[in-house]
Each structure stands twice: as C-alpha cells, then as structure tokens.
C-alpha positions as CSV (number, residue, x, y, z in Angstrom):
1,X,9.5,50.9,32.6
2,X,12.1,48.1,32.7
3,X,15.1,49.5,34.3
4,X,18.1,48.4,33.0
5,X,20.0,50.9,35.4
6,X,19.7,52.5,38.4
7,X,21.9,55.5,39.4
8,X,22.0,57.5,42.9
9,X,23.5,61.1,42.6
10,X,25.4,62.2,45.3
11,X,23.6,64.3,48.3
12,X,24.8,65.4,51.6
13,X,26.5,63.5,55.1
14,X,24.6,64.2,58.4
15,X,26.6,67.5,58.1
16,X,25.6,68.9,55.2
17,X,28.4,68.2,53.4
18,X,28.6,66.5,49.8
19,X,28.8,63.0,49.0
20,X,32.3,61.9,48.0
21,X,30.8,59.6,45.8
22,X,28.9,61.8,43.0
23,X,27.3,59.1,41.4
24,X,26.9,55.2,41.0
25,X,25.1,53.6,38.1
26,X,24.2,49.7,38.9
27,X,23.0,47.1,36.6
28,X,20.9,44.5,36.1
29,X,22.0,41.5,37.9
30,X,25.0,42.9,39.6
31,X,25.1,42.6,43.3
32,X,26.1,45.9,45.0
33,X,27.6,46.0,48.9
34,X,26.8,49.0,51.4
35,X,28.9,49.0,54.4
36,X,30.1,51.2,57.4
37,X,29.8,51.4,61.2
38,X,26.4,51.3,63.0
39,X,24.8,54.6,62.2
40,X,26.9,55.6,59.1
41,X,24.2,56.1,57.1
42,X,23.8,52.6,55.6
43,X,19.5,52.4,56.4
44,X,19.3,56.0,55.0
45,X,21.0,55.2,52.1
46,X,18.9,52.0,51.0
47,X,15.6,54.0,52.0
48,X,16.8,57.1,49.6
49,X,16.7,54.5,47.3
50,X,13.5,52.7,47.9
51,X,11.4,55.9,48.1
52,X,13.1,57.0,44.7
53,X,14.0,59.9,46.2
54,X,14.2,63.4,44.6
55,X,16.0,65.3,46.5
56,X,12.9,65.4,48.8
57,X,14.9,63.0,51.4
58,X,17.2,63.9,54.8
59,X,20.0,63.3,52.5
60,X,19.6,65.2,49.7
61,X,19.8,62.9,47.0
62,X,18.1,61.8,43.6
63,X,17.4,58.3,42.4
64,X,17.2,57.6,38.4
65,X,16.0,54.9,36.3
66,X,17.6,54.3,32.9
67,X,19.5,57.6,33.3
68,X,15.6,59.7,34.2
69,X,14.0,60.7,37.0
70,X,11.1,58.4,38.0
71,X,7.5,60.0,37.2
72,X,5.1,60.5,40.0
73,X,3.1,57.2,39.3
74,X,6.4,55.1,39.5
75,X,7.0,56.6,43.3
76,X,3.3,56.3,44.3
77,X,1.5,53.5,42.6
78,X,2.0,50.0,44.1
79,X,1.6,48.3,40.9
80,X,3.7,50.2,39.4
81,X,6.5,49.5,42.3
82,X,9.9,49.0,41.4
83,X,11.5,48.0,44.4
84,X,10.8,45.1,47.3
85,X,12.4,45.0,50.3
86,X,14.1,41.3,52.2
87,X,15.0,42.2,55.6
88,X,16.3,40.9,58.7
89,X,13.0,41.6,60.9
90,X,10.4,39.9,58.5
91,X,7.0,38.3,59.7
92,X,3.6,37.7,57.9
93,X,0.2,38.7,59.8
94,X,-1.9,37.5,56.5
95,X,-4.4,34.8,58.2
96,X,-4.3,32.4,55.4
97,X,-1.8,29.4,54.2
98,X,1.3,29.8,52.7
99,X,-0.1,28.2,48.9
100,X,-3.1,30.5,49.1
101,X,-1.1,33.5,50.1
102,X,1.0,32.5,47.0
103,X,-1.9,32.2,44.3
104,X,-3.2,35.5,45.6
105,X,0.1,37.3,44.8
106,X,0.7,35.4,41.5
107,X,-2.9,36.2,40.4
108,X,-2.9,40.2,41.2
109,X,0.5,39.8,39.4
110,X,-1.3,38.2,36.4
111,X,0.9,35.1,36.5
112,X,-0.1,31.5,36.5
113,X,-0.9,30.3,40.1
114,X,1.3,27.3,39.4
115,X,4.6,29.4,40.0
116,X,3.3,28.9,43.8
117,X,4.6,25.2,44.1
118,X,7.7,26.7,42.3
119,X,7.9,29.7,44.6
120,X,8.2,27.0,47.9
121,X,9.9,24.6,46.2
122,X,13.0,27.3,45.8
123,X,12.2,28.5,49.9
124,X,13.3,25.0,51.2
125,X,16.1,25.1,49.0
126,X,17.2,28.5,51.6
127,X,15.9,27.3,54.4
128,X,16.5,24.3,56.5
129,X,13.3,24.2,58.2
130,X,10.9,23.3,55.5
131,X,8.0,24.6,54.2
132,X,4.6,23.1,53.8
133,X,1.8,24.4,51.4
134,X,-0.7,24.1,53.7
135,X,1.4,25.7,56.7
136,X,0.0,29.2,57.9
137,X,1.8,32.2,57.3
138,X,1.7,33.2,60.7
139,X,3.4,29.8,62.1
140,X,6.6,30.4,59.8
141,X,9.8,31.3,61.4
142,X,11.7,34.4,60.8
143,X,14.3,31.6,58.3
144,X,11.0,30.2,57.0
145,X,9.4,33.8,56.5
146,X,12.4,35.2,54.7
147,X,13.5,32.3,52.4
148,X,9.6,32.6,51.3
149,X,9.5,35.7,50.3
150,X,13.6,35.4,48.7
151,X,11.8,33.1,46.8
152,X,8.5,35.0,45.8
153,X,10.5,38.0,44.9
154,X,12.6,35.8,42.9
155,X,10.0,34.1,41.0
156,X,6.7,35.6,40.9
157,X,7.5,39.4,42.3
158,X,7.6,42.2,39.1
159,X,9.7,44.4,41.0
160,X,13.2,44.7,39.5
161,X,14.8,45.9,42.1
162,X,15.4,44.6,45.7
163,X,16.6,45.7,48.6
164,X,18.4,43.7,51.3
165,X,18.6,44.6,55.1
166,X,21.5,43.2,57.1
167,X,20.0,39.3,56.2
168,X,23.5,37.6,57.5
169,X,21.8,36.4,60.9
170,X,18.0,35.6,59.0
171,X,18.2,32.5,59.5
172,X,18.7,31.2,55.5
173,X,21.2,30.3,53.1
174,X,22.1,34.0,52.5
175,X,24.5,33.7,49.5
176,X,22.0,31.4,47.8
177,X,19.5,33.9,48.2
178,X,21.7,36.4,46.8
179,X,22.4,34.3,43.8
180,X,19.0,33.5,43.3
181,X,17.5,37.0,42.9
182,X,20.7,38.0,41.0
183,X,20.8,35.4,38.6
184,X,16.9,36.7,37.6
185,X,18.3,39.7,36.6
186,X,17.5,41.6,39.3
187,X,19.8,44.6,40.9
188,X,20.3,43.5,44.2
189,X,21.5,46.4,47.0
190,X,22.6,44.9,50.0
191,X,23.3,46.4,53.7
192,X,25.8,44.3,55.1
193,X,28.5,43.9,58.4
194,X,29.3,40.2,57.0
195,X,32.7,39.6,54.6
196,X,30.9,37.0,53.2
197,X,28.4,39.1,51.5
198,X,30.5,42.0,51.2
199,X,32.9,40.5,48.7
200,X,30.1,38.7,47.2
201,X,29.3,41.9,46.1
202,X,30.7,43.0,42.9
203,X,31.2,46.5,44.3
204,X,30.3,48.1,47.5
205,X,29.5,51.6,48.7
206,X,31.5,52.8,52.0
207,X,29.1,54.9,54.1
208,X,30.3,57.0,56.7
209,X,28.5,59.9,59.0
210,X,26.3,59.3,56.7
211,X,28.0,60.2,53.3
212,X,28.4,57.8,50.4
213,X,32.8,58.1,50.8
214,X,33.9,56.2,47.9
215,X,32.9,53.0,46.1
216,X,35.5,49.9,46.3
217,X,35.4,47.2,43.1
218,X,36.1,43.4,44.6
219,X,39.7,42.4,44.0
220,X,40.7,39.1,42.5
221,X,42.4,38.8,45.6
222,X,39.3,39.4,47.5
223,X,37.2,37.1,45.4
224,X,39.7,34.3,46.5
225,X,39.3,35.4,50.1
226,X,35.7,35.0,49.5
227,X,35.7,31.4,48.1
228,X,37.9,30.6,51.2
229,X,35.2,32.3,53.7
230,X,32.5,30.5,51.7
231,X,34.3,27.3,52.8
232,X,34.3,27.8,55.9
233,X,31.0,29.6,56.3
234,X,29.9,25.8,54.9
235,X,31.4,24.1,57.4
236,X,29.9,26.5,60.4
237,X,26.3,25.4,58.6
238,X,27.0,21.8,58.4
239,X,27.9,21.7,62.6
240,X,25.2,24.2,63.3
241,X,22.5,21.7,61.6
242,X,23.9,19.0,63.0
243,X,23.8,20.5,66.7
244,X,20.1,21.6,66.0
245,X,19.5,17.7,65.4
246,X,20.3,16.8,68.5
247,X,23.9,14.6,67.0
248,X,27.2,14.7,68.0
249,X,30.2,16.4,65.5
250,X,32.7,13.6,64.5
C-alpha cells in the first residue's frame, strides 16, 4: 500500500481524558511539527504512530492509512514497514564500510547498488564532516551517522513515512534534511523544541500531559519569522565552522 494519507484519531492524556484534537489527516510531502514541554507526551505520540497503533497503545489511539486501518502484515512485517525513524541518539554497530553497508540495503530493497554513491554524495551535502566510501560505519560521528541515514531514507529507503526525534542538536544541516525527505514525497512527523523547525512545519500538533490539544497551521507571519530565523541560524553555522577550523571571525 502507497499511503497517500495518514490520519491519527484522537485517544486519551495521561488522565484518561480525550484528545482535544479528534483527528489529523497528513499528506504526502507535508512537514508536520509536534511540540510541548518535556514529558507532554511528544515521544508517546510519534511511537503511537510508528507502531501503527490500534488502540492497543498507553494512549488509546488508532493510526490509519489512506483512511483504513493497517492489516496485521503492515504492523509486523519488516518489508512491508511503512515507517523509519531519524533520531537524535543514532549510531551504527554494522562492522562493515559505509559503501558496502549501502549496496546491502539498496539490494534487499531491490534497487540498483549505484544509488550508494548517490546516497553519500547527498550525506556530505548535511554534514560538514565528510563522508568516505570506504570509511567504517562504526567510525562515523553522530552528524556523520545521521546525515547518512537522512540520506538513505531519502534515496534508497521504501518507507513512506518517517519519523524525526528532536534532530536540532544532531549535528547536520537540519532544515536541509527536512527538505530533502519532504521534497521525495515523504510525510515527515517531527518532535521538535527548536522555532526553526517548528514553523518549518506546515502545521504542528501541541501536546500537553500528554493529550494532542489542538493543532496550529503556520502563519504568513510566522513563515516570515522563519526566513528571518533561517538567517540567522546561517550565520551561527558559518562562525561555528569557522571556530571548529581553528580561524579567527572577522
């Protein structure tokens, strides 16, 4: 199945009492924001989603693909998985190089092998540390780890839906990443405390004591607050690159 919408119906807040929200309906390609508080509910929420829950979860609430509930295979089959995960804490333990890892995944996939040099030619475009074919998974950096697998999701990954954990310290060019996986027609959920991501979003859930409270849409005023953030977000790069380098800001 191709979704081409995925919908969360409301549950319950750590309370047992009903989600304000009753339900959201997201779309392929669409960027969609969760925010709140530490322990609001934000994790719970994304992991309701990535177990394609059935009202079998904590909270109470049912996932849906083009408008149906998921069949058994869709939850428990990994080929048939519909959603990957990018998060904050991400390291590989594969003993093997970064091109081989690559060619493994693009064969079980049943894609041409090629889409490797693809795949970590896109990474160093997120990263500033780069990446070398021949470098072992298990040497990468958490930046280096996570713009690989932006990148692998992006390109060679089936999975139409991805999830995205709090990636604002991980070390990559987060709202190129968040472009990149969008602009493949992906639905991209993303846990967020940063401004910059949050209005990137084209919508974003408010979670609090767990609850989905109400949904806000991005204003145009917003969207100029963003480009401003971007801006400077740019600048704070450009310094922080030029620090790592050992040079002096003009």
């Amino acid at each position: 199945m191709n979704p081409l919408s995925l919908t969360v119906k409301a549950g319950v807040d750590k309370n047992g009492h009903a989600d304000c929200v009753d339900e959201i309906e997201i779309i392929p390609g669409e960027i969609l924001g969760i925010v709140g508080p530490t322990g609001s509910g934000k994790s719970t929420l994304i992991s309701d989603i990535e177990q394609l829950a059935k009202r079998d979860t904590p909270s109470g609430r049912r996932i849906l693909i083009n408008g149906l509930e998921p069949d058994l295979q869709m939850r428990t089959d990994p080929r048939r998985k519909l959603v990957a995960q990018l998060s904050q804490n991400m390291h590989f333990l594969a003993d093997m190089t970064v091109i081989d890892f690559l060619k493994m995944h693009a064969k079980s996939r049943g894609k041409d092998p090629i889409l490797s040099e693809k795949v970590i030619e896109t990474a160093n475009t997120l990263t500033g540390e780069p990446i070398d074919p021949c470098h072992q998974l298990t040497t990468l950096s958490g930046g280096q780890s996570r713009a690989l697998m932006a990148a692998d999701i992006a390109i060679i990954s089936d999975s139409p839906i991805v999830l995205i954990d709090e990636i604002e310290n991980a070390g990559i060019k987060k709202q190129e990443a968040l472009r990149l996986l969008a602009g493949t027609g992906k639905i991209v959920v993303v846990v967020t405390h940063d401004p910059l991501l949050a209005l990137m979003a084209s919508r974003r859930i408010v979670m609090k004591n767990g609850g989905m409270t109400k949904i806000i849409s991005t204003s145009e005023h917003e969207n100029e607050v963003f480009r401003d953030i971007e801006q400077v977000d740019g600048w704070l790069s450009e310094m922080r690159e030029t620090i790592r380098q050992g040079e002096v800001i003009a």
